[in-house]
C-alpha positions as CSV (number, residue, x, y, z in Angstrom):
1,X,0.0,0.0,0.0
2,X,2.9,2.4,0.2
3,X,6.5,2.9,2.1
4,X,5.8,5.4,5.4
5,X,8.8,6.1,8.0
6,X,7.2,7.6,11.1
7,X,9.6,10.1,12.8
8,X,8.2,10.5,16.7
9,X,9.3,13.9,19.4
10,X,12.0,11.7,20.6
11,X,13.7,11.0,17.8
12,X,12.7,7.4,17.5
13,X,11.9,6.3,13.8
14,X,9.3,3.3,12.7
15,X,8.6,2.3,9.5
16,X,5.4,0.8,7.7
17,X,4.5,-1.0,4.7
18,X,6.8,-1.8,1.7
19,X,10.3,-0.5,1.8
20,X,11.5,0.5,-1.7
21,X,8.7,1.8,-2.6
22,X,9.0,4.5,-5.4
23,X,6.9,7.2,-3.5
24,X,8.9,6.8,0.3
25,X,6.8,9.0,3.0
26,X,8.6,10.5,6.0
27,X,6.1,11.7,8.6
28,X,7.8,13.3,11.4
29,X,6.0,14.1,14.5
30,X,7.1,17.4,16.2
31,X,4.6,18.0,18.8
32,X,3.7,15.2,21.1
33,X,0.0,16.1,21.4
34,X,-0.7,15.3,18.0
35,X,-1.4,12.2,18.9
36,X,-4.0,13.2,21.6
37,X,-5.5,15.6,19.2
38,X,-6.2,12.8,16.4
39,X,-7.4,10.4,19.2
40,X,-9.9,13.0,20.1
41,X,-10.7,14.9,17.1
42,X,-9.9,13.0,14.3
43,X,-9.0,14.1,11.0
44,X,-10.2,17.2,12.1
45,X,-7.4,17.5,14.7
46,X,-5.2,15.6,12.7
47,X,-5.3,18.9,9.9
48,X,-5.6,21.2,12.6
49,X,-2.1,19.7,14.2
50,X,-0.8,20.4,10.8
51,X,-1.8,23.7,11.1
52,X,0.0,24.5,13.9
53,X,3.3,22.9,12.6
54,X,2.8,20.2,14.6
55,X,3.9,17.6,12.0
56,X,5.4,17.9,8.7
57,X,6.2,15.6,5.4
58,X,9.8,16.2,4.9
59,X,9.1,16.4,1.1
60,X,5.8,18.2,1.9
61,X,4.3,15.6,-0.1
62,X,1.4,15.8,1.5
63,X,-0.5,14.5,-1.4
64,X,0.9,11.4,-1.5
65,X,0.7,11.4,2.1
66,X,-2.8,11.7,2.4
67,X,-3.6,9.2,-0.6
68,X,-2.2,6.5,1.7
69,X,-4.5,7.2,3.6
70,X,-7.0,6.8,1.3
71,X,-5.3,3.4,-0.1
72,X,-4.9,2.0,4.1
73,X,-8.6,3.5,4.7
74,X,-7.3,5.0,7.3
75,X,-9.1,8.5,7.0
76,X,-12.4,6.4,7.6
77,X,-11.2,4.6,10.5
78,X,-10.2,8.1,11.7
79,X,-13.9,9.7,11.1
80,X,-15.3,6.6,12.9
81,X,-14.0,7.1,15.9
82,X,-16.7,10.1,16.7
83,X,-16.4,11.0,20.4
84,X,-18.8,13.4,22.1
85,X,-16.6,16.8,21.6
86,X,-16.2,15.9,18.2
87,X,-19.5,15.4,17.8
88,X,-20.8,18.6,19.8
89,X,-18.1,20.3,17.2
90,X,-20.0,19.2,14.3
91,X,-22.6,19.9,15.0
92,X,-22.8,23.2,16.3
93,X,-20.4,24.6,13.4
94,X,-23.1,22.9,10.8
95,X,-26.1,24.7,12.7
96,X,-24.2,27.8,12.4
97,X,-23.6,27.7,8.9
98,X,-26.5,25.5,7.3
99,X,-27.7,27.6,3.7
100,X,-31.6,26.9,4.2
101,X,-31.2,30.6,5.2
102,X,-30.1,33.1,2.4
103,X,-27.9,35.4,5.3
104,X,-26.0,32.2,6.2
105,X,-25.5,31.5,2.2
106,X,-24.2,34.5,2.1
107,X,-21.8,34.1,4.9
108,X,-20.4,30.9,3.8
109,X,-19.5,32.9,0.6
110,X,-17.4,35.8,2.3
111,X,-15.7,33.4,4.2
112,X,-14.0,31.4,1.3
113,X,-14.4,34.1,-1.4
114,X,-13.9,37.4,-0.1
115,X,-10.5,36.9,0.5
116,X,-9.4,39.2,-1.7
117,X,-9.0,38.8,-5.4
118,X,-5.1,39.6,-5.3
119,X,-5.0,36.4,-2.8
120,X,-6.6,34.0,-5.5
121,X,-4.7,36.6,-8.6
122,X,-1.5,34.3,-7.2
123,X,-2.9,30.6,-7.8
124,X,-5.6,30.7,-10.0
125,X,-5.0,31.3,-14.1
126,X,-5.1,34.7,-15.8
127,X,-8.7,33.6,-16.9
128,X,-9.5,33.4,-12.7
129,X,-11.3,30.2,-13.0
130,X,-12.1,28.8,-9.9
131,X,-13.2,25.1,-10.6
132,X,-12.1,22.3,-12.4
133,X,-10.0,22.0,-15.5
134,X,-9.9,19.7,-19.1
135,X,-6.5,18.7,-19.5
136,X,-6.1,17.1,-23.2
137,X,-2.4,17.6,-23.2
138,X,0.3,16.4,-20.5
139,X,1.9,19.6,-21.5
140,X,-1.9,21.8,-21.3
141,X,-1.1,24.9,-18.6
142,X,-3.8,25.5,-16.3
143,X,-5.0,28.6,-18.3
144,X,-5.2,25.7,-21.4
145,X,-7.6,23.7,-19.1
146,X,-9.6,26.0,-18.4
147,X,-10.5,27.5,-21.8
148,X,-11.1,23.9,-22.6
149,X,-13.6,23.2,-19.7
150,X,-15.3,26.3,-21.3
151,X,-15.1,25.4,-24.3
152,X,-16.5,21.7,-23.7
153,X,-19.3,23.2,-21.9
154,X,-20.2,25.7,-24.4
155,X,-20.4,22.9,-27.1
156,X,-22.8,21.1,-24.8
157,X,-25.2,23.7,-24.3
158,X,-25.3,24.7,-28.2
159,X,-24.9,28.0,-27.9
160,X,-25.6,30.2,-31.0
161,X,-25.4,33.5,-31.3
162,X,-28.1,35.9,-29.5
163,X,-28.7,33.4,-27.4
164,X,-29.4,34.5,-23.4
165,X,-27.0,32.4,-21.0
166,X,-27.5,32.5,-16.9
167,X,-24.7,31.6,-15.4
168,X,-25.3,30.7,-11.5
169,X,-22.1,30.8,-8.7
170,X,-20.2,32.8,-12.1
171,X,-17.3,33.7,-10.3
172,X,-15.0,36.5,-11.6
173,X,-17.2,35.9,-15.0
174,X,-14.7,33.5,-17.3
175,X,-17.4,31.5,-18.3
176,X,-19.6,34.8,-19.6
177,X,-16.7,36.5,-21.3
178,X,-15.9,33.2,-23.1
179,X,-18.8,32.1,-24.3
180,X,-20.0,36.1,-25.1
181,X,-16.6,35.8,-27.4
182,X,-17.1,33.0,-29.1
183,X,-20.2,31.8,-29.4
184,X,-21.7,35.8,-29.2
185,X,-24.1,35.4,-26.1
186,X,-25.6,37.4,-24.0
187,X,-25.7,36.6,-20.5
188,X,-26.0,37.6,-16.7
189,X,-23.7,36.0,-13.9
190,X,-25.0,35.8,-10.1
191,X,-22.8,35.7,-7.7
192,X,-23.0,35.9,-3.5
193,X,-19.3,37.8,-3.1
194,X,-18.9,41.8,-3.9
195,X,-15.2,41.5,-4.5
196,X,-16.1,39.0,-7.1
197,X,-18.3,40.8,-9.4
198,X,-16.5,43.9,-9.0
199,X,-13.8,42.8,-10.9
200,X,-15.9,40.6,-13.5
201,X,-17.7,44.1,-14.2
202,X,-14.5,45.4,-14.7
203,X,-13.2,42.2,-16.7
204,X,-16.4,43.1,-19.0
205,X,-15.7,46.3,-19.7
206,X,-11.7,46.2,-20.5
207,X,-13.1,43.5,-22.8
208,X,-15.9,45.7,-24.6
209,X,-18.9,43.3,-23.3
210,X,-20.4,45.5,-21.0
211,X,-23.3,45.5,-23.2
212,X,-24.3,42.2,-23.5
213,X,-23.1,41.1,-19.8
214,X,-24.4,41.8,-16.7
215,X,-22.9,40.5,-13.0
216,X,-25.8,40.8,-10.3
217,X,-24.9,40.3,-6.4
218,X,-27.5,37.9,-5.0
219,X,-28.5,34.5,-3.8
220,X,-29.7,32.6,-6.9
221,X,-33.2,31.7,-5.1
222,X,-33.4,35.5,-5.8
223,X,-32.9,35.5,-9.4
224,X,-35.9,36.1,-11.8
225,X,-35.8,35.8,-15.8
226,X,-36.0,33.5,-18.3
227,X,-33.2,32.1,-20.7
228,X,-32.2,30.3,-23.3
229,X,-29.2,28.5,-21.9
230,X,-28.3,27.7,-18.0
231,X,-25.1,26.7,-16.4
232,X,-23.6,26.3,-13.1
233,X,-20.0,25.4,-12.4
234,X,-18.4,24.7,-9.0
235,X,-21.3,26.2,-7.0
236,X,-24.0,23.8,-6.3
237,X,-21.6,22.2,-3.2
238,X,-22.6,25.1,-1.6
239,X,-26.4,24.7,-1.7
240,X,-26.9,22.6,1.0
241,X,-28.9,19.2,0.7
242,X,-31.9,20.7,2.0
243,X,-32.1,23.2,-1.1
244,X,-31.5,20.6,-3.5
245,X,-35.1,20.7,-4.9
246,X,-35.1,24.4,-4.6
247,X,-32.2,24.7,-6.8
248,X,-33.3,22.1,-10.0
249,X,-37.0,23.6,-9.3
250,X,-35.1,27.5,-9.4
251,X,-33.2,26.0,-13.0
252,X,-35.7,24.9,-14.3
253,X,-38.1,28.1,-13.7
254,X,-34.9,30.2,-15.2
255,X,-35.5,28.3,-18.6
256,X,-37.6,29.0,-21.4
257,X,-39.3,26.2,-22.9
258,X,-36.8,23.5,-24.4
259,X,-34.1,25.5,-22.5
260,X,-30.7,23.5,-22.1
261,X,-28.8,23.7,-18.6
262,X,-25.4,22.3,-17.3
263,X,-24.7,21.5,-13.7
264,X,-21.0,21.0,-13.2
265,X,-20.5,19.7,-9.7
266,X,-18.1,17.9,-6.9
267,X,-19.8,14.4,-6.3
268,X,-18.7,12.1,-3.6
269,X,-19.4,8.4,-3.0
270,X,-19.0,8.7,0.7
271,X,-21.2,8.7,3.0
272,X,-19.9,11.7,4.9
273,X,-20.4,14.7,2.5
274,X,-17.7,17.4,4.7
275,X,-15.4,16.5,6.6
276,X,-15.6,18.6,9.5
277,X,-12.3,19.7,9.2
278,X,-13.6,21.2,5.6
279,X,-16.4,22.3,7.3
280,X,-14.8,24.5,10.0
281,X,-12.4,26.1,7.8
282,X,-12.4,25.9,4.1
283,X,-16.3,25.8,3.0
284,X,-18.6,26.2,5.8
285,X,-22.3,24.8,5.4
286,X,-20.8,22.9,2.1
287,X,-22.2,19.7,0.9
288,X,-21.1,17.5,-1.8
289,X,-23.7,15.7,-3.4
290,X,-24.1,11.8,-4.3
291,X,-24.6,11.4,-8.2
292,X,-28.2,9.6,-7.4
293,X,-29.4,12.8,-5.5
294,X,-28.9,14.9,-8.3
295,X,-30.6,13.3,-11.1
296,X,-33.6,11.9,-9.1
297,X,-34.1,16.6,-7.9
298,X,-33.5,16.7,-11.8
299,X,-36.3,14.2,-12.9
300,X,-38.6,15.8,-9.6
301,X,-38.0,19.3,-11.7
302,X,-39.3,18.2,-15.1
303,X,-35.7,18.3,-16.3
304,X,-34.3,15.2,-18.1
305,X,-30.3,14.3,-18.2
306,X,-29.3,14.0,-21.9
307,X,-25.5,13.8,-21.3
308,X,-23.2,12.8,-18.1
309,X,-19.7,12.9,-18.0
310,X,-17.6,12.6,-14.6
311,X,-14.1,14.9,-14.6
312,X,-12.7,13.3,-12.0
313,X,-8.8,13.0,-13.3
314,X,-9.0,16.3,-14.4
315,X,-9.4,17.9,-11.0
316,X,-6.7,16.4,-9.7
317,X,-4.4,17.8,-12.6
318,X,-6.1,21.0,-11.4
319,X,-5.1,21.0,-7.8
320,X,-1.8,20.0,-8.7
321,X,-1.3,23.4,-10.8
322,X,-3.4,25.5,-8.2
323,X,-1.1,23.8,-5.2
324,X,2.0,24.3,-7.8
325,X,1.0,28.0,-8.3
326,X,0.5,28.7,-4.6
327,X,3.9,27.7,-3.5
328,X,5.7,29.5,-5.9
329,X,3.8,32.7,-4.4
330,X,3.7,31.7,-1.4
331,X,6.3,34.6,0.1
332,X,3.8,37.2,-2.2
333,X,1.2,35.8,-0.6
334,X,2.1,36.2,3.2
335,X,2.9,39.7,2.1
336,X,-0.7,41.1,0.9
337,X,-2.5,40.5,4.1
338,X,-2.1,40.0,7.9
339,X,-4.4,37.9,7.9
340,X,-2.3,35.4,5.7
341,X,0.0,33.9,9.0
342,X,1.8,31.1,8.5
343,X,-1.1,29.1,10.0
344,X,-3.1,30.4,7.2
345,X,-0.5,29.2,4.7
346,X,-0.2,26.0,6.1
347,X,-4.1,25.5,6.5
348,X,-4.6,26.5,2.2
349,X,-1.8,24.4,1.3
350,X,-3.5,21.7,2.9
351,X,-6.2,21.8,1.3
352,X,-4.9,22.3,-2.0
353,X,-2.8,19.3,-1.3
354,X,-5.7,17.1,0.5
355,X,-8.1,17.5,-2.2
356,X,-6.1,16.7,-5.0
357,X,-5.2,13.7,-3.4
358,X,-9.4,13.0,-3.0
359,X,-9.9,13.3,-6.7
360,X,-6.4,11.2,-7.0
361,X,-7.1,8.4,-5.0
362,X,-10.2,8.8,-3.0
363,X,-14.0,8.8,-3.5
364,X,-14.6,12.7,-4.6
365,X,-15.6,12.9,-8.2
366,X,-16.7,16.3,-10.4
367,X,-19.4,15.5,-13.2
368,X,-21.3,17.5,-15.9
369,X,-24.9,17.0,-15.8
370,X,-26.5,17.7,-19.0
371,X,-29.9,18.4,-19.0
372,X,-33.4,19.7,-21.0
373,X,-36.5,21.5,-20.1
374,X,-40.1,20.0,-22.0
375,X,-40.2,16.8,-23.8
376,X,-38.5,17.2,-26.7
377,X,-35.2,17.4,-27.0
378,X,-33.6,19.9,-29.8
379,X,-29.7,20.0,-29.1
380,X,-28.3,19.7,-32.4
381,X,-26.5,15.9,-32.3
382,X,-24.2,16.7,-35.3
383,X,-22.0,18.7,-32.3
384,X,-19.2,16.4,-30.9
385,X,-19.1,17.7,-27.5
386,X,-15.8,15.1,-27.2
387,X,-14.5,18.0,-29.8
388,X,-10.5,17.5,-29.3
């Protein structure tokens, strides 16, 4: 399953699984109370003890690291042993933060995306595409995989020109400005975080779109309209399972009759959606979806799937540029903000790292759902949506 050499406080080394192994681990222990915090906390204070540089992979390989635990299960033993403060944990931070209410949507947002665009300017491609990529190439940078995700999706949806295009969670507006470029939409973008549409608006205008683009500030059970196309990428994880319905019912309203939508979504086949480790500090009141859940909210909406294909590979690649990215800027980073401490650091590269590893080697998956409104279906088949 994988070659791991255990370094403990004392100096004292022990070593696990196959030695020679092509992808040697080193764990070292610094802090002795690591071991109390994972007895009693989990994987929650397992990640939090990496936080406080309480353990390090000499390599900081932590991807590797973390997909043997994957491999060994180990990372389900670890959320199995639940104890009462871990529990209480949970599930007081999920009460805090559960979307059914629009105000706590909209705090989840600020406290991932408001960061501060210059934070995510250092990791993320010049298109500022926050979800996954579509590597066709080894060699594909991570601006490459983007422009192919967008150009996969708009091939899916069929846009034409004067078409209308709602794009729900839009981010810093890639998806709008590429598809307003080349397939000559027009389209509005919703988004929960002001930093986020400021600069789309001002994306828009360098790029002379301002008049066929709009970026609204709102929570998308807010949203009225009707259009031709829909999409969503990277944002139903935020929804919350209890607005499942609400969301297919709130797609399905936004399209006219025969209108063609796109969800584009982290699945998992675990049974735990967060882990509440992800909960407490990287997206609050998240919830990743199982593939089932989605399709039978989509048949409950009147919208049928036409097309399903899971990305799961390609996020990994993703993360592995994003984590690439960050450490190269890491020093730039710390510099823009107080608020980014070495803890901070530490706790995003994590993440970066731990994820990656997920789509890698573990049970998180990221599909395109393809989908209709009415009976009939009109998307023109002649369009190979495998295109490259």
């Amino acid at each position: 399953m994988g070659d791991l050499t255990v370094t403990n406080p004392e100096g004292n080394v022990f070593h696990f699984g196959q030695t020679g192994s092509d992808r040697p681990l080193h764990l070292i222990i610094r802090n002795p109370n690591t071991y109390n915090r994972l007895l009693a906390f989990g994987t929650l204070g397992f990640c939090e003890a990496y936080m406080d540089g309480w353990w390090d992979e000499e390599n900081d390989n932590l991807v590797e690291l973390v997909g043997l635990f994957h491999r060994s299960n180990v990372y389900a033993k670890a959320r199995d042993r639940v104890t009462f403060s871990l529990a209480l944990k949970i599930i007081t931070q999920r009460l805090r933060t559960v979307p059914i209410l629009i105000q706590n949507s909209r705090k989840n947002v600020q406290h991932h995306y408001d960061l501060g665009n210059d934070f995510y300017q250092q990791f993320l491609d010049p298109t500022l595409t926050y979800s996954c990529g579509y590597r066709l190439q080894e060699t594909d940078s991570l601006e490459q995989m983007q422009l192919q995700k967008y150009e996969l999706i708009c091939r899916k949806l069929a846009l034409q020109p004067g078409e209308s295009l709602i794009d729900i969670g839009c981010g810093w507006g890639g998806m709008l400005i590429y598809a307003a470029e080349h397939y000559g939409i027009s389209g509005t973008g919703v988004t929960l975080s002001e930093p986020q549409a400021m600069l789309a608006r001002e994306r828009i205008e360098q790029r002379g779109l301002s008049d066929r683009l709009t970026i609204i500030v709102a929570d998308y059970r807010e949203v009225q309209g009707q259009y031709d196309k829909f999409v969503s990428i990277g944002m139903f994880e935020h929804v919350g399972k209890g607005n499942f319905a609400t969301f297919m019912q709130k797609a399905s309203d936004l399209l006219t009759a025969n209108g063609i939508g796109l969800l584009h979504t982290i699945v998992t086949q675990s049974s735990e959606r967060n882990g509440a480790w992800v909960d407490k500090y990287i997206f609050p009141g998240g919830y990743a979806p199982q593939l089932h859940e989605l399709t039978q909210e989509l048949w409950a909406a009147k919208l049928a799937v036409a097309h399903c294909e899971n990305l799961k590979p390609h996020y990994a690649e993703t993360l592995k540029r994003w984590a690439d990215n960050f450490t190269r800027n890491r020093a730039t980073i710390a510099s823009l903000d107080l608020r980014y401490n070495e803890r901070f650091l530490r706790m995003w590269y994590l993440y970066l790292q731990s994820f990656e590893a997920s789509f890698r080697y573990g049970g998180l998956h990221v599909y395109q759902l393809l989908f209709y409104k009415g009976k009939q279906w009109k998307c023109d088949m002649s369009i190979n949506v495998s295109f490259l």
